[in-house]
Phi, psi and omega in degrees: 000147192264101177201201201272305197262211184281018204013067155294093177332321204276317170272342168307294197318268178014287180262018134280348185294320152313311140330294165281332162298313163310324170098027150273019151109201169276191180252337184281350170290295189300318153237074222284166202264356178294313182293106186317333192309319189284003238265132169078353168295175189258095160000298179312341187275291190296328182319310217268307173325318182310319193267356188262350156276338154285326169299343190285270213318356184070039160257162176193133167290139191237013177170139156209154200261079214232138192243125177260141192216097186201153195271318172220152033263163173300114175271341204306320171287034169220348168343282170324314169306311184296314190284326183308304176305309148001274185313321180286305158316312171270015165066019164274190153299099200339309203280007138247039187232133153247156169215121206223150168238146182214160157251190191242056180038335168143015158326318190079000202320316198236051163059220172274010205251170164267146202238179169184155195231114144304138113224138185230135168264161182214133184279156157274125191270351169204116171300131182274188189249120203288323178281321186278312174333298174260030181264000000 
């Protein structure tokens, strides 16, 4: 794929998904496609930057769900690999990352390129005190 950074389709979604579970904007706030600094990173790169943001906010992801939506390449031998890496970035255990590939049959949903669907919960790593919050 063709983008700013390496345009893994799978860890963008991935960390807006995180990113908006958290209430912290997008990716494009936090690594806009203008700042030469992103211009060729490694998606895994912005992950781990991602979690170090979510970590400030006193968030940590407890599962995440990510669907790649593409008619080729065949992804199933790179699956294991994919969640590992995943998994590591966000420093949870592998058996809560899912990763799954699928087509549309020839639907075309996602023009010629390849898609991809986040979805993750993310825990609070400390409770705020909920009454001094809304008072």
């Amino acid at each position: 794929m063709l983008g700013h950074s390496d345009a893994d389709v799978a860890l963008h979604a991935l960390m807006d998904a995180l990113l908006g579970a958290a209430a912290l904007g997008d990716i494009g706030a936090h690594f806009p496609d203008s700042d030469p600094a992103y211009k060729g990173i490694s998606s895994l790169k912005l992950l781990r930057q991602t979690m170090k943001l979510l970590d400030k906010a006193g968030y940590k992801p407890s599962n995440i769900d990510i669907t790649i939506i593409a008619e080729a390449p065949k992804l199933a031998p790179y699956i294991t690999q994919m969640r590992s890496n995943t998994a590591k970035a966000c420093e949870i255990p592998i058996e809560f990352v899912s990763v799954k590939a699928t087509t549309e049959e020839g639907l075309n949903l996602s023009g010629k390129g390849i898609a991809a669907n986040a979805v993750c919960m993310v825990k609070r790593q400390s409770s705020p005190n909920i009454h001094e919050t809304f008072t």
